[in-house]
N, C-alpha and C positions, 0 to 999 in steps of 0.2 A: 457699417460702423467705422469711422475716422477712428485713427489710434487716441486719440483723447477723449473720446469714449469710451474703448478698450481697455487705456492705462484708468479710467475712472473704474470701472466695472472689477477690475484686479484689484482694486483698493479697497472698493467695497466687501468683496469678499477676505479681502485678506482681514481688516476692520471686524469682518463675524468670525473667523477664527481667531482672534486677539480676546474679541469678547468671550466667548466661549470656552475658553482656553480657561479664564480668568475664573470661571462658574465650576467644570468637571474637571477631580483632579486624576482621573484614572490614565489621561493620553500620558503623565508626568510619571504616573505609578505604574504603568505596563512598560514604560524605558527604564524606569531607576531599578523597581523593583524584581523587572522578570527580564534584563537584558542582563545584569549583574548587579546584584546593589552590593556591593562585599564593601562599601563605604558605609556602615553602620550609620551612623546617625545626623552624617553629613550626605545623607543620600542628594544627589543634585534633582532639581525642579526646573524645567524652560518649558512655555509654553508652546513650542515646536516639538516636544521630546518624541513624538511620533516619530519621527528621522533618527531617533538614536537606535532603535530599533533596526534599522539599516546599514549601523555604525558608522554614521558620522555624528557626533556629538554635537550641540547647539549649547551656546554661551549659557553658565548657571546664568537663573534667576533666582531663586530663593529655594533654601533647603527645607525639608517636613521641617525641622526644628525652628528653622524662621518664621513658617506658617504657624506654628504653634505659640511662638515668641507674641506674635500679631494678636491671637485671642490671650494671653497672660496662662499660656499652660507649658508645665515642664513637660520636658523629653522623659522623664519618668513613669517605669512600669505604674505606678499605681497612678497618678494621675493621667494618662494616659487610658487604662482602665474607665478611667472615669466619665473621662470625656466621650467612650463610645456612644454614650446617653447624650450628649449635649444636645441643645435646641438644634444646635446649628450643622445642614448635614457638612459642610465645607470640616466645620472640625470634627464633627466622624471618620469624615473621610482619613482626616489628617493623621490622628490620633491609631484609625487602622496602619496605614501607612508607613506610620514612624516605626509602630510595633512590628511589623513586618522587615520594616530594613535592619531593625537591632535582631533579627532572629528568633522572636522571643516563640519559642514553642508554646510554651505555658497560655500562652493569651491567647491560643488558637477560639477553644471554647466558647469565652467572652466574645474574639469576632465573629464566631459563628450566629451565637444567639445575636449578635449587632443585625448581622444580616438578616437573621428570620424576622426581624422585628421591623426591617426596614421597609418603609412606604415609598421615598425619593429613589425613581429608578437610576438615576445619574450613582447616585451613593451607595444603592444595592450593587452597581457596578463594582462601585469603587471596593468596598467589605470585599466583595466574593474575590475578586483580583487578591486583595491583599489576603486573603485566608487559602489560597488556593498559592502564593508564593511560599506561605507555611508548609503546606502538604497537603491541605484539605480537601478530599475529593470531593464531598458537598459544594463545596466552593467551585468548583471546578466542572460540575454537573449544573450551578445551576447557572454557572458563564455560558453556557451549551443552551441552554433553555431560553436565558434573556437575546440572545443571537437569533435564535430562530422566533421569538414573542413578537410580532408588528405591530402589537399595539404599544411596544412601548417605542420612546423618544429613538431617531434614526441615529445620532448621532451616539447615543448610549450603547447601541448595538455594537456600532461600527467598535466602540470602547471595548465592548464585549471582548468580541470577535480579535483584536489584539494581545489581547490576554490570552486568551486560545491558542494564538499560534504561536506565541513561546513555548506555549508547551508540543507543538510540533504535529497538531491534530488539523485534519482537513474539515472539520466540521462544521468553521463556523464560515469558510469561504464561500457558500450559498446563498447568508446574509448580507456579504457586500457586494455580490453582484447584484441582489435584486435591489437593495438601497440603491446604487449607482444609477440601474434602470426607470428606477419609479420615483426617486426622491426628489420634490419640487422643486427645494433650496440648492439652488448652484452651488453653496458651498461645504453643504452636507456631500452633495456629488462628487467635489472635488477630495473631500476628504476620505470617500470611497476608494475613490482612485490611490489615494496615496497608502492607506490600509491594506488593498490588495496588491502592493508593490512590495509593502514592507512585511505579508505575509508568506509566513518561512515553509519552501515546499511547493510553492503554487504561482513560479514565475511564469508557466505557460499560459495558464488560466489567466491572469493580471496583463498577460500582453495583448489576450483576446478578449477582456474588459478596455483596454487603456485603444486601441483599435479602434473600437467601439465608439469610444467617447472623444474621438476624431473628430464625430458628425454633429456632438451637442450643440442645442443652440447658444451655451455660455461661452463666450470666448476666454474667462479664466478654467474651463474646464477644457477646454480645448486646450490651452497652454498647458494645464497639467497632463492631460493623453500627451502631448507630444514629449514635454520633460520625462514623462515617465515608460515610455517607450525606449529615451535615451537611457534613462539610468539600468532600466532592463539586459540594454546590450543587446535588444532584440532585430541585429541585422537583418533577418525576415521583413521584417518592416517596413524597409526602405522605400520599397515601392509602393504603399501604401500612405506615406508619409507625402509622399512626393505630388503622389494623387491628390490631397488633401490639401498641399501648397498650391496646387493650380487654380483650386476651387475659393480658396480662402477668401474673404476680402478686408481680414482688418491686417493691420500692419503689425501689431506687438505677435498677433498669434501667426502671423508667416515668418516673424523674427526666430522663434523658436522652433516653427519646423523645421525653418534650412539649420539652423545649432542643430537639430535633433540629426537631421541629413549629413549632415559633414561629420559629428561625431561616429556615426554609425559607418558610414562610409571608411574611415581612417580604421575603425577599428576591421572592419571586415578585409581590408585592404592588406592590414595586420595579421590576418589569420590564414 
């Protein structure tokens, strides 16, 4: 593969994460909500917030309140209430969300029963995260459950699985290696990879997934192993990296190995 089909291939995927981004809103609620939302009701929204997770922040896109702006509903406890019913699971999602970043204890209940009720596995994500930012350990047991369910949506899991490891539990790292392993879409894969970097606890694990996925045959998940190797800090790697550059043959994904290589190098060189 010429690197202009490489740089095609990386657009493409990037393209299903932009889209995707747009549809679940839990990647936005597992950084705002459970990295720190002490911004009550200007909680921030981007649809990279996976990274925030990691603490580097990506540019607001739009606040719950904005999203809520879009369907004509106030940031108000009872209209918010209200909306956990709505047709539409995007404003369930929302409407949990916003009730979660204002603190609101009281409204725990209401999201709970939101959740039992709930059919859209993206949105059951979305409730339990946010009831589970509350204190809810229902919530939070049944984040445990949709991690380990295969039969639902991969990318819902991975959502899961994020919420988890705010709270500092190894439980749901099981599910992102076997998504990374078995999951078709290159850019579910990719988003594997980047969950089990941003999962708190389990950088050794994530450096022997990201290793791993050295060998895929996507060359955007290749660029991601190697990125994320780098952001690891895993000088162990090097040689393994290197090994990887010899073999390689697109040009964007050797671009990254030798960044990954010379980062790691300076640093070990550092220590």
């Amino acid at each position: 593969m010429d690197m202009h089909e490489g740089d095609r291939g990386i657009s493409m995927v990037r393209e299903a994460l932009t889209e995707r981004a747009g549809r679940g809103l839990v990647a936005v609620m597992a950084a705002t909500l459970l990295a720190g939302a002490g911004s009550g009701a200007r909680a921030q929204v981007g649809p990279l917030a996976p990274r925030w997770l990691a603490g580097t922040p990506t540019p607001p896109v739009e606040t719950f309140t904005d999203g809520l702006a879009r369907h004509h509903i106030a940031p108000a406890e009872k209209a918010l209430l209200a909306a956990l019913e709505d047709p539409d699971g995007e404003v369930r999602s929302l409407a949990a969300a916003q009730l979660a970043a204002m603190d609101d204890h009281p409204a725990l209940p209401a999201i709970t029963r939101a959740l039992d009720n709930e059919r859209d596995p993206q949105v059951q994500v979305n409730l339990a995260g946010a009831a589970t930012w509350l204190g809810s350990q229902h919530g939070l047991d049944q984040l445990q459950l949709f991690c380990a369910n295969t039969n639902m949506p991969s990318a819902a899991r991975l959502d899961a699985a994020r919420y988890v490891s705010n709270r500092e539990l190894a439980t749901c790292f099981p599910a992102i290696e076997q998504i990374e392993r078995t999951e078709q879409d290159a850019s579910v894969r990719l988003l594997a990879i980047q969950a089990a970097v941003d999962y708190r606890g389990q950088q050794d694990k994530a450096q022997s997934l990201a290793v791993a996925a050295l060998a895929d045959l996507d060359p955007a998940v290749r660029i991601a192993a190697a990125d994320a190797l780098r952001s690891l800090h895993a000088t162990g790697a090097i040689g393994t990296l290197s090994a990887a550059l010899q073999v390689e043959g697109d040009d964007t994904v050797r671009e990254h190995l030798r960044e990954a290589i010379r980062v790691l190098r300076l640093r070990d060189e550092a220590h």
